[in-house]
C-alpha positions in Angstrom: 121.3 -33.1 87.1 117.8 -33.2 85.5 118.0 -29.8 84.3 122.0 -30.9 82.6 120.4 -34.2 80.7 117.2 -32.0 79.5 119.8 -29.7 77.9 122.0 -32.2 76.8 119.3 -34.2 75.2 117.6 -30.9 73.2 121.3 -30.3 71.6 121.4 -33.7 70.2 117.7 -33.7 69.4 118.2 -30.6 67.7 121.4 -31.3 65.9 119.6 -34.4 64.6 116.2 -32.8 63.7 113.8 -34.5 65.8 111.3 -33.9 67.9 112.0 -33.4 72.3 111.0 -35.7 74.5 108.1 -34.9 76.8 108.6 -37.3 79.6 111.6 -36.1 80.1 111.0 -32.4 80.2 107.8 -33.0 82.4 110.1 -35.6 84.7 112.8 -32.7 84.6 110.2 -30.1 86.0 108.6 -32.7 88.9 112.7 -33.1 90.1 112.5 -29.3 90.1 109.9 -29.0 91.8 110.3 -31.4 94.5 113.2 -30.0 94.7 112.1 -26.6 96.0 109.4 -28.1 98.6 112.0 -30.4 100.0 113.8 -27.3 102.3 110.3 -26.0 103.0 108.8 -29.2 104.4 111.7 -30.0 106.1 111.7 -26.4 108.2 108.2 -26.6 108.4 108.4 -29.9 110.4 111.5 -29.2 112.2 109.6 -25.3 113.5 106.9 -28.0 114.8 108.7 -29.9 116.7 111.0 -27.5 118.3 108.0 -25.2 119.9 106.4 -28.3 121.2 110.0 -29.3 122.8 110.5 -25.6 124.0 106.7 -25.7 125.8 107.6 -29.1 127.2 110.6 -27.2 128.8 108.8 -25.0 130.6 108.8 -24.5 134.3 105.1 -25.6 135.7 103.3 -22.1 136.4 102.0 -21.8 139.9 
């Protein structure tokens, strides 16, 4: 949605003849970016807790 409203904004922008808007573009790019480190945190954690449950399973060795 970021990404749609950048573009969006740089046709008007340009049909007009003014200058982009930083914020935006730099607000666009931090979406982005969280974006991509949201499904890697998420396995990371879940990985984490799903050995410690698995060892936790475990029949006590004699």
């Amino acid at each position: 949605m970021g990404a749609d409203l950048t573009h969006d904004d740089s046709i008007i922008v340009d049909e007009i003849g003014l200058g982009g808007d930083g914020v935006r573009t730099i607000m666009c790019l931090a979406v982005i970016a969280l974006s991509l480190l949201n499904p890697i945190i998420y396995y990371g954690i879940n990985n984490r807790k799903e050995k410690k449950i698995s060892t936790r399973c475990q029949a006590p060795s004699k």
